[in-house]
C-alpha positions as CSV (number, residue, x, y, z in Angstrom):
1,X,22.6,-19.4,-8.5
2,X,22.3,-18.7,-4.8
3,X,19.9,-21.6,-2.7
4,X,17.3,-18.8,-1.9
5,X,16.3,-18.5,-5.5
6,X,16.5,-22.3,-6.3
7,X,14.4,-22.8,-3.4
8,X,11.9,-20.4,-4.2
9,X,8.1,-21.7,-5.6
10,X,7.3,-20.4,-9.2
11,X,4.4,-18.6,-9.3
12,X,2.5,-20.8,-12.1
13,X,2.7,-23.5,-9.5
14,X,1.3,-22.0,-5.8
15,X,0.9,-17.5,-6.3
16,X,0.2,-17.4,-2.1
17,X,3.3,-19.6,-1.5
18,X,5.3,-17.7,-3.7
19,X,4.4,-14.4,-2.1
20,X,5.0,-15.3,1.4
21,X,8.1,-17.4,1.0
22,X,9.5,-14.0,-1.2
23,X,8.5,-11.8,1.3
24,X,11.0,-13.5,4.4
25,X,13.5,-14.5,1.3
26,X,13.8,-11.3,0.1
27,X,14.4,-9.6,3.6
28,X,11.5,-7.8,3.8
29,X,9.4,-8.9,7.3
30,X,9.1,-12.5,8.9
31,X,6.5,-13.9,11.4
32,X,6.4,-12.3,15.0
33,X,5.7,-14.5,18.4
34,X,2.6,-11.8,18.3
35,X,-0.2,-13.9,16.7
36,X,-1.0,-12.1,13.2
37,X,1.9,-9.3,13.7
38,X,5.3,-9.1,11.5
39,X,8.5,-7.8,12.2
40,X,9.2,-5.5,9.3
41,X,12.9,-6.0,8.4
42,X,15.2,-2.9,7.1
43,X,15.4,-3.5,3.8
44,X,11.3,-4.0,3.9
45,X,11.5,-0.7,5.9
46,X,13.4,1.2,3.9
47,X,10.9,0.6,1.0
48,X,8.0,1.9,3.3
49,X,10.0,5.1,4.3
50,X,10.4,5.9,0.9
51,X,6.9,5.7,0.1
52,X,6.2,7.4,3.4
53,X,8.3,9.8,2.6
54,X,7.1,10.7,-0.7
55,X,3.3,10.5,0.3
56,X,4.6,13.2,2.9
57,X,5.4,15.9,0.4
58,X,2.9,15.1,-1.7
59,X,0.3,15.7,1.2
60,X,2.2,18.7,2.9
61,X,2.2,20.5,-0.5
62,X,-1.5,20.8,-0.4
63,X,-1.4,22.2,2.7
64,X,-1.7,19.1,5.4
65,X,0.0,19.1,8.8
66,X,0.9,16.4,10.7
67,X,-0.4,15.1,14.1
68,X,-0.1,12.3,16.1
69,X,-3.7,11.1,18.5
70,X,-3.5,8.2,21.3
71,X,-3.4,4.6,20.0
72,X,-6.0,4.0,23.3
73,X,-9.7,4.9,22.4
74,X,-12.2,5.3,25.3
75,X,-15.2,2.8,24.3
76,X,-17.7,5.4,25.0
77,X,-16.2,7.3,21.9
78,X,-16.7,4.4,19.9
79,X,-20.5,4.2,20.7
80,X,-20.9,7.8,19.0
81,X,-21.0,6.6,15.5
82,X,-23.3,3.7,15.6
83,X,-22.7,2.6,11.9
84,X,-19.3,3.2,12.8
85,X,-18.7,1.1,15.9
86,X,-20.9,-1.8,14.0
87,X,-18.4,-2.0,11.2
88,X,-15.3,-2.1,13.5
89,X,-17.3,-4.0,16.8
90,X,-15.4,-7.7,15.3
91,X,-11.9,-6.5,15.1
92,X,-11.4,-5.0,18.3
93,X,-8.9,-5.0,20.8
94,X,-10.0,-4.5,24.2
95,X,-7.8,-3.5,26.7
96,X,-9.7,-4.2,30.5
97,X,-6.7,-3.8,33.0
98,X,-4.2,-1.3,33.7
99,X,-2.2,-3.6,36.0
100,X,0.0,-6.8,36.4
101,X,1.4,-9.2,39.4
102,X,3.2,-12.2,40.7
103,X,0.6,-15.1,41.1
104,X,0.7,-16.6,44.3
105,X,0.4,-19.9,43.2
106,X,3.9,-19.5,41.8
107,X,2.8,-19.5,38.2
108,X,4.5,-16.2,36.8
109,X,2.7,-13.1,35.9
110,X,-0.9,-12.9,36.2
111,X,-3.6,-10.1,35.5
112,X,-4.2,-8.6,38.5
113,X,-8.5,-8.5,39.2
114,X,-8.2,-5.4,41.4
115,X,-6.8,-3.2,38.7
116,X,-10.1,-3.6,36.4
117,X,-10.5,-0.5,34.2
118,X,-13.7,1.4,34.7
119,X,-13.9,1.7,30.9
120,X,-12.4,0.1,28.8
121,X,-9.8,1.1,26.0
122,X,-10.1,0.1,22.2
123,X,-6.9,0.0,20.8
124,X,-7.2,2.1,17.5
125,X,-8.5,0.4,14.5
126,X,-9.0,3.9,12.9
127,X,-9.0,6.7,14.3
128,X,-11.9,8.7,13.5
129,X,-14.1,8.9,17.5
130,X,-10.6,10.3,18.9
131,X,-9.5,12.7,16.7
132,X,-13.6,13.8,15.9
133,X,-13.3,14.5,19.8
134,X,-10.6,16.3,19.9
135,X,-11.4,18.6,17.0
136,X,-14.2,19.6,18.9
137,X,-11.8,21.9,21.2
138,X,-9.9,23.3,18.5
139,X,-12.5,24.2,16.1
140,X,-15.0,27.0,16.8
141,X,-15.1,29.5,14.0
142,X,-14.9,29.4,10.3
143,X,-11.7,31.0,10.7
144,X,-10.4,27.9,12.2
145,X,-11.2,26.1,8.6
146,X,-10.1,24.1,6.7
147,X,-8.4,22.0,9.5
148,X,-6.5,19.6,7.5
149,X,-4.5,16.9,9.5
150,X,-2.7,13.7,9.1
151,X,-1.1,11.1,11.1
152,X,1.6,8.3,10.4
153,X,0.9,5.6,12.9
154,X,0.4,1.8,13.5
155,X,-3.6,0.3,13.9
156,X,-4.8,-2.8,15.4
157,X,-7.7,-4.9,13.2
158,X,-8.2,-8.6,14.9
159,X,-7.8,-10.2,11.9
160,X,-8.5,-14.1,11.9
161,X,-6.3,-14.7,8.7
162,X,-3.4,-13.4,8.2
163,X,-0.5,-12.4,5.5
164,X,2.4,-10.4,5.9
165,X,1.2,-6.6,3.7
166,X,-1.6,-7.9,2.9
167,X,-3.6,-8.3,6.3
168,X,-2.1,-8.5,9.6
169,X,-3.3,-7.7,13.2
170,X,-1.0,-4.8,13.2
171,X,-0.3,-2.9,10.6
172,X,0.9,1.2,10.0
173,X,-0.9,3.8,7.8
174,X,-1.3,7.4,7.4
175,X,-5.2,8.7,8.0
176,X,-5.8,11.8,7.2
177,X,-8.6,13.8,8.9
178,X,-10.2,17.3,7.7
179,X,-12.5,19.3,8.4
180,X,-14.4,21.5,6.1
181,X,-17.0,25.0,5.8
182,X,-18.7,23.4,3.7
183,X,-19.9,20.3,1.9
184,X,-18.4,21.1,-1.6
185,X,-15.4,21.7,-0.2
186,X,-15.1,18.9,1.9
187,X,-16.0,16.5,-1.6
188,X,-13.5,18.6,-3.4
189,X,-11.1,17.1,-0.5
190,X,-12.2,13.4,-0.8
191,X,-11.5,13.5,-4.4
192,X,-8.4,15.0,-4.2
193,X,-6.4,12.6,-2.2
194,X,-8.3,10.0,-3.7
195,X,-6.1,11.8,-7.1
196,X,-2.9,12.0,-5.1
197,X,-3.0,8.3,-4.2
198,X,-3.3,7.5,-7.7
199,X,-0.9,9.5,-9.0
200,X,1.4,7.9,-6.2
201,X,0.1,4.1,-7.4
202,X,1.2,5.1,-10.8
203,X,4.5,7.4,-10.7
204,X,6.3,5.3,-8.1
205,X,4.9,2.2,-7.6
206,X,4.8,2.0,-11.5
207,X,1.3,0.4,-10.9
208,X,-1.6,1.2,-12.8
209,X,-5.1,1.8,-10.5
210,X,-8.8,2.3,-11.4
211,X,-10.2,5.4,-9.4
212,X,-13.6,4.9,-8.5
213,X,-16.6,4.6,-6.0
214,X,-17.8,2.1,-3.1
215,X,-21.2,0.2,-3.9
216,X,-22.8,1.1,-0.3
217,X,-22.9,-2.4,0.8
218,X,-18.8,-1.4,0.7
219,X,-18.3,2.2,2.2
220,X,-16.3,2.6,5.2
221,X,-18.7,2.4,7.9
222,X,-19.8,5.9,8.7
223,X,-19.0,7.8,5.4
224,X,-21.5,9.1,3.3
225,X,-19.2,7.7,0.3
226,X,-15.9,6.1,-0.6
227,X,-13.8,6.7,-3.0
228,X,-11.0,4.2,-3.9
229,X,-8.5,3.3,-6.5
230,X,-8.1,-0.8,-7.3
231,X,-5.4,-2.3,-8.8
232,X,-4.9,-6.0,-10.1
233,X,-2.3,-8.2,-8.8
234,X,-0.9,-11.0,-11.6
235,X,-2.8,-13.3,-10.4
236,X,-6.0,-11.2,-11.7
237,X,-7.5,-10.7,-8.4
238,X,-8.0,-6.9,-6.7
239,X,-6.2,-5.2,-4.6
240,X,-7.9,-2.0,-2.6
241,X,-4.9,0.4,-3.0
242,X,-6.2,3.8,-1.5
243,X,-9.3,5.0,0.2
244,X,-10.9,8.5,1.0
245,X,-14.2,8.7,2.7
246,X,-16.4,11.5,2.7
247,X,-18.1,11.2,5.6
248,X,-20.3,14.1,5.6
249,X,-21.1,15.4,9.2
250,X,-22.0,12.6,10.8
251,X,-18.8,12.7,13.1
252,X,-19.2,16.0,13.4
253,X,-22.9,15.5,14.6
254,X,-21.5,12.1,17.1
255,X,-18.9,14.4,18.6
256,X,-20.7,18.0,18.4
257,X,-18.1,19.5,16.4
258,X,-19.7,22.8,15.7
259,X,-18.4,26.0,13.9
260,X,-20.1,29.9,14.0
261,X,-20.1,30.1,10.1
262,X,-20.2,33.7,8.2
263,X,-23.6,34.3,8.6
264,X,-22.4,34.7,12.7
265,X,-24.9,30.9,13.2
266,X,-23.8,27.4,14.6
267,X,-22.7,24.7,12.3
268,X,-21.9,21.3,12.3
269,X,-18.5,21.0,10.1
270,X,-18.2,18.6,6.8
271,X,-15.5,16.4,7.5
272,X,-13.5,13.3,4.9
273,X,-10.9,10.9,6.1
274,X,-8.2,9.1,3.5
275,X,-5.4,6.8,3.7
276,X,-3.2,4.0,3.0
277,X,-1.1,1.2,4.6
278,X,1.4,-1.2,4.7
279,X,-0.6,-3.0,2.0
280,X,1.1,-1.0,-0.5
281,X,4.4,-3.2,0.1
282,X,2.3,-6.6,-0.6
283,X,0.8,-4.3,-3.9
284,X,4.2,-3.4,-5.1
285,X,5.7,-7.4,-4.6
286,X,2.7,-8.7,-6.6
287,X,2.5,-6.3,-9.0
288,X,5.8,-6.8,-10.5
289,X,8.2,-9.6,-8.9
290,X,9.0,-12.2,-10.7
291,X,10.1,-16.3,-10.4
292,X,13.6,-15.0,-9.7
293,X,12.6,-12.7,-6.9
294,X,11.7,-9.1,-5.8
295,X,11.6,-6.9,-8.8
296,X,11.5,-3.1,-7.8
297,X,10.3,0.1,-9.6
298,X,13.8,2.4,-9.5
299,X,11.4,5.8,-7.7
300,X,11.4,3.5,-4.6
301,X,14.3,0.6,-4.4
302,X,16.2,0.9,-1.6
303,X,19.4,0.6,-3.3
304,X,18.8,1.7,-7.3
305,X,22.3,0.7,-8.5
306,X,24.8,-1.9,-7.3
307,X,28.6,-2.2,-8.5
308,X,30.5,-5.4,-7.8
309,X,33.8,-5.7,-8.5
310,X,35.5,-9.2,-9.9
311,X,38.8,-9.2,-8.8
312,X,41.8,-11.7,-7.7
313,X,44.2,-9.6,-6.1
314,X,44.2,-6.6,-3.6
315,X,45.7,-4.7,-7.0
316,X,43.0,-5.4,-9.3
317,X,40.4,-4.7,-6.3
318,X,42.3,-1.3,-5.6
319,X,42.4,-0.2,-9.4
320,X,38.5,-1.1,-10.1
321,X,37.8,1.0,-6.9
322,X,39.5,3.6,-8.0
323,X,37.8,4.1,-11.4
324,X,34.3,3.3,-9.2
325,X,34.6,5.9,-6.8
326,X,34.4,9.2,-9.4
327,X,31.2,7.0,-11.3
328,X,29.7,7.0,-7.9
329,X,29.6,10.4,-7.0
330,X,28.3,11.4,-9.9
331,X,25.8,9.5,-9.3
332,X,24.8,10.6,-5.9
333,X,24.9,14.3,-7.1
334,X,22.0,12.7,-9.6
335,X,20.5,11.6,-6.4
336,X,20.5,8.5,-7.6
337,X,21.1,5.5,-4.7
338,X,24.1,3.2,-5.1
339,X,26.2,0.4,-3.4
340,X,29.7,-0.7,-3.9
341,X,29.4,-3.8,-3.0
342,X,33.9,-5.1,-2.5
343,X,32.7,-7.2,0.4
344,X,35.5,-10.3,0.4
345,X,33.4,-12.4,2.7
346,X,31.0,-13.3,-0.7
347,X,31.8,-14.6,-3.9
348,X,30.3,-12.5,-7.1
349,X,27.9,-15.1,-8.1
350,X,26.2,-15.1,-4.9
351,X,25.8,-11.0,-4.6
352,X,24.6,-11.4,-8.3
353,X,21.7,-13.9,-6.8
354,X,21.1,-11.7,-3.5
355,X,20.7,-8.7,-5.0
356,X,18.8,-9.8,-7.6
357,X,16.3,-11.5,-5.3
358,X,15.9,-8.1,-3.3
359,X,15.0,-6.4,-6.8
360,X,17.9,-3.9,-7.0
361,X,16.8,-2.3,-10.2
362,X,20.2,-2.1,-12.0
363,X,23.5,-3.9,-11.3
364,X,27.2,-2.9,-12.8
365,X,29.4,-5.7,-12.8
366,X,33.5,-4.9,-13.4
367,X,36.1,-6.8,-13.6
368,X,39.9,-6.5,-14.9
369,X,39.4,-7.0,-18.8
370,X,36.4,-4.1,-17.8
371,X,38.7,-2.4,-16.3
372,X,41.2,-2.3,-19.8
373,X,38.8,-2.0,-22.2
374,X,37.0,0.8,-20.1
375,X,34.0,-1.1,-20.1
376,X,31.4,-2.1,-17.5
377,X,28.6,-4.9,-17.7
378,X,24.7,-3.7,-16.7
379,X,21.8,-5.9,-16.0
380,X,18.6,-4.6,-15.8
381,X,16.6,-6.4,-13.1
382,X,13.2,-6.4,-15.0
383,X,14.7,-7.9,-18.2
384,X,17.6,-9.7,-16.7
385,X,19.4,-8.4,-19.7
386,X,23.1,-7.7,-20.3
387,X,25.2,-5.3,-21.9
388,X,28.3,-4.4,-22.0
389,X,28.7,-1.0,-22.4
390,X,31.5,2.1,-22.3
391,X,32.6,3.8,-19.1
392,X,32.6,7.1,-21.1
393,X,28.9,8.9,-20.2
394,X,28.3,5.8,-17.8
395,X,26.2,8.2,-15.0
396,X,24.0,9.2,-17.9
397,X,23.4,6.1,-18.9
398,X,22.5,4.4,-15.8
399,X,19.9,8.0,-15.6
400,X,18.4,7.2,-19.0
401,X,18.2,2.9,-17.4
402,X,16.2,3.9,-14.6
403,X,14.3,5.7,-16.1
404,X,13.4,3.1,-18.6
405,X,12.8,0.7,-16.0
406,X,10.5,2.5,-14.4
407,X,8.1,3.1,-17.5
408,X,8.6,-0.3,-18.5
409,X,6.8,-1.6,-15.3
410,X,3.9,0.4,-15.7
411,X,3.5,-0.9,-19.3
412,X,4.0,-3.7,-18.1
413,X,1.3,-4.2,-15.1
414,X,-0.6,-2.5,-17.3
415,X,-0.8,-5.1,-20.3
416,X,-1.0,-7.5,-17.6
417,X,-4.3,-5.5,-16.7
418,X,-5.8,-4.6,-20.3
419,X,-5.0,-8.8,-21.2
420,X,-7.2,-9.8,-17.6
421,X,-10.4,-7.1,-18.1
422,X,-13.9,-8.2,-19.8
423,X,-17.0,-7.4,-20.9
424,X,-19.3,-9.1,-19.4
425,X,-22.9,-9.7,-19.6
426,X,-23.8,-13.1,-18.9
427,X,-23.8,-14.2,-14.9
428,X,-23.5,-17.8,-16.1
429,X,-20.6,-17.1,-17.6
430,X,-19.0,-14.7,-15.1
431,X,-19.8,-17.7,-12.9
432,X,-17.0,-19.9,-15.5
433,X,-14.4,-17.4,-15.9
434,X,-14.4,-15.8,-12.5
435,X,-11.8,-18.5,-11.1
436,X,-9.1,-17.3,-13.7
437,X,-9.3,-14.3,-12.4
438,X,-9.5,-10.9,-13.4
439,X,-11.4,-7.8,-14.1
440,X,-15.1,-7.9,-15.2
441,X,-16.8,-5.1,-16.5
442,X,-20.4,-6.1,-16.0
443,X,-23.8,-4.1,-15.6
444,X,-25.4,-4.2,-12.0
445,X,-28.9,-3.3,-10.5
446,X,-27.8,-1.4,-7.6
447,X,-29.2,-3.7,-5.2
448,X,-27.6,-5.0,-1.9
449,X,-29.2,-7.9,-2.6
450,X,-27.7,-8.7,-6.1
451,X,-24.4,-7.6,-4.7
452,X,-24.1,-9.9,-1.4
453,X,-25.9,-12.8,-4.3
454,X,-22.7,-12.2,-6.5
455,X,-20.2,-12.4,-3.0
456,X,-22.2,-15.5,-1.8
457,X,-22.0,-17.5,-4.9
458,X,-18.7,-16.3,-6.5
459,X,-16.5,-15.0,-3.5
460,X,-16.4,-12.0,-5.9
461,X,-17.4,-8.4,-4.8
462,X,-18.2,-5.5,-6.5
463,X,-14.8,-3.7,-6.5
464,X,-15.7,-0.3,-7.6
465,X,-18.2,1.6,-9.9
466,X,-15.3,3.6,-12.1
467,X,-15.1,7.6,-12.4
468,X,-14.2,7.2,-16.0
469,X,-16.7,4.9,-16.6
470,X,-19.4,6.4,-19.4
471,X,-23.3,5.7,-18.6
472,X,-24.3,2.7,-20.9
473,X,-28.0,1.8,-20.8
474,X,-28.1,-2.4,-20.2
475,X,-29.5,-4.9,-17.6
476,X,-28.2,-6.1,-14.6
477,X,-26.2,-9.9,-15.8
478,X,-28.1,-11.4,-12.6
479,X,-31.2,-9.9,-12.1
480,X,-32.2,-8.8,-16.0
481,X,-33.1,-5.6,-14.7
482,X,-31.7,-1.7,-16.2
483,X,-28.1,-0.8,-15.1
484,X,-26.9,2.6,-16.9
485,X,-23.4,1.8,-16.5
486,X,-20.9,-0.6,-15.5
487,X,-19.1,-1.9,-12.6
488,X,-16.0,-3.5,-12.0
489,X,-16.6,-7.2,-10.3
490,X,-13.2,-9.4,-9.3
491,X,-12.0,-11.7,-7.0
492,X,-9.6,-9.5,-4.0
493,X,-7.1,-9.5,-1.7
């Protein structure tokens, strides 16, 4: 066993010290000198680029283009959108000068005071005033509807704490901007990316997500509502996944966006927003990894097979190769990813404890009794099981494993949630379980006020009031009074 994996904290003993040490241990990012930023690592962005990737094609096939809008917002723009500025006003980053010099005093570089901006930049914590003012050029005419854009880009949020995925100073994301006729169409929108990032959550991150909507105290500042889909870590808290705002034409009102609709008479446009970030990486490590390391669904590892060969001489090396090579390529024509891994500067047991740490869903091990009784060992990375099983039908095989894999890590997160939700209608004894963790269905008066109560006494938040969810008359668990349906409280990331 390889010292990164002997070294690394279980999970039963410290979850937050586990996830960070796995996260530099597995290759993924490590700290930056930039206060709250990372440096996201290949192998961590080669994970993002497939779920970039994907998220591409599933957006471009309902009909989005992408764009790309400055990362430095005027601050005027920002002032629009009152709600709006007032939600982002404690994470900005201001930027006041355009200009740098040699002190005189001789102590390096120094701001220079004559080259003082006469207003000031915001460097982009979304994206919204920018794009709202730009649309205001290209949109004139129902005919120029729907305008439906994206862009893949990095953000700046000052946040005071900080954890690689989860909640850094800079982070990337896709937003996606539109702009509608009308404002069923514009819903229609909201809800279906809001779909699309579930379907996402579930198909290739293997990890199951409640769809639902934002208590008000919770919207995206400026939208008219929020849609979002939540999923649960192991340790039973939330994790916000997705988000899709419809934001009904209040941008379009800040910015005078107007359109001449069909009627031949000026109208402000209904616009949504929607995206996802670099959280999903610290979704996809908590959701499945393990005390051994990163454990990867097979739809977006990096490298979805490895083969290492166990060999003494150049011979045995150059005969295992040789009966590789063909397995590969069928493989490839699969489309499925794989290494051959006949690196002599590393023993076998330590590529066995590396690639198992980085979560490589499958691994082949041959050697030269393999090799005469046309056999091959596979170990499946979410079992750690081992078989040895015939060359004969091998590509097939490894098809049929991956595919097993990544069903059996949905199941498997989703047990994990089913085993961590409750019914709940007691707040004395939400109050007691809450620090477990988990998901409590409970019934809620509506009210800000019981809401921020629940957040002040609990450090637990009304995470989202479910689509599925059936109307079910009952009282609020704090207040006593009616609720019609419940919500989903938890602890969150």
């Amino acid at each position: 066993m390889a010292k990164e994996l002997k070294d690394l904290t279980k999970r039963s003993e410290d979850y937050s010290k586990w996830y960070n040490e796995l996260v530099v241990k597995a290759d993924l990012a490590e700290q930056s000198p930039v206060r709250g930023c990372m440096v996201i690592k290949p192998y961590g962005y080669a994970i993002w680029e497939k779920m970039q990737q994907t998220l591409d094609s599933m957006f471009k096939a309902t009909g989005v283009q992408n764009a790309y809008f400055p990362l430095l917002i005027p601050k005027s723009y920002l002032c629009r959108e009152a709600e709006h500025v007032e939600g982002f006003a404690k994470e900005c980053a201001i930027v006041t000068h355009y200009r740098l010099k040699n002190d005189p005093e001789g102590n390096g570089v120094i701001v220079d005071p004559e080259a003082k901006l006469e207003e000031e930049f915001i460097i982009r914590p979304t994206s919204e005033t920018i794009i709202w003012g730009t649309y205001k050029n290209w949109i004139h005419s129902y005919r120029d509807l729907p305008l439906l854009i994206n862009q893949w880009a990095n953000v700046m949020r000052w946040e005071m704490r900080t954890r690689m995925f989860l909640r850094t100073a800079e982070f990337l994301w896709q937003e996606g901007h539109c702009a509608h006729e009308t404002a069923e169409e514009s819903e229609a929108r909201t809800v279906e990316m809001i779909n699309i990032y579930a379907d996402f959550a579930e198909k290739y991150m293997a990890m199951p997500v409640i769809k639902g909507v934002k208590s008000e105290n919770e919207r995206f500042a400026g939208a008219v509502n929020t849609y979002t889909i939540e999923a649960m870590m192991q340790d039973g808290k939330a994790l916000q996944a997705g988000t899709s705002h419809n934001l009904g034409q209040n941008f379009a009102k800040a910015f005078d966006v107007t359109f001449i609709n069909k009627e031949n008479k000026p109208e402000y446009v209904w616009a949504n927003s929607w995206g996802v970030s670099t959280r999903l990486m610290g979704a996809l490590i908590m959701t499945h990894s393990d005390d051994n390391g990163l454990v990867l669904p097979p739809k977006l590892a990096p490298i979805q097979v490895v083969i290492v060969p166990i060999y003494k001489t150049d011979e045995d090396k150059k005969n295992i190769t040789e009966t590789v090579k063909p397995i590969m390529e069928e493989l490839k024509k699969k489309g499925i990813t794989v290494k051959y891994d006949d690196d002599d500067k590393r023993r076998p047991g330590f590529k066995f404890a590396e690639y198992e740490l980085k979560g490589v869903p499958l691994r082949l091990a041959m050697g030269v009794r393999d090799l005469e009784n046309g056999t091959v060992e596979i170990m499946r990375r979410d079992t750690l099981e081992k078989e040895t099983v015939a060359l004969e039908g091998i590509a097939e095989r490894i098809e049929k494993e991956l595919d097993d894999i990544q069903d059996a890590l949905f199941q498997r997160a989703l047990g994990v949630r089913e085993s961590n939700t409750f019914k709940i209608d007691s707040y004395e004894e939400f109050k007691e379980k809450i620090d477990k963790g988990g998901f409590f269905l409970a019934h809620w008066d509506g009210t800000t006020e019981t809401e921020e109560k629940i957040k002040e006494e609990t450090k637990a938040t009304i995470r989202c009031i479910p689509l599925d969810g059936k109307e079910e008359e009952g009282v609020c668990m704090v207040t006593g009074k009616p609720s019609k349906r419940r919500v989903i409280i938890a602890r969150a990331y």
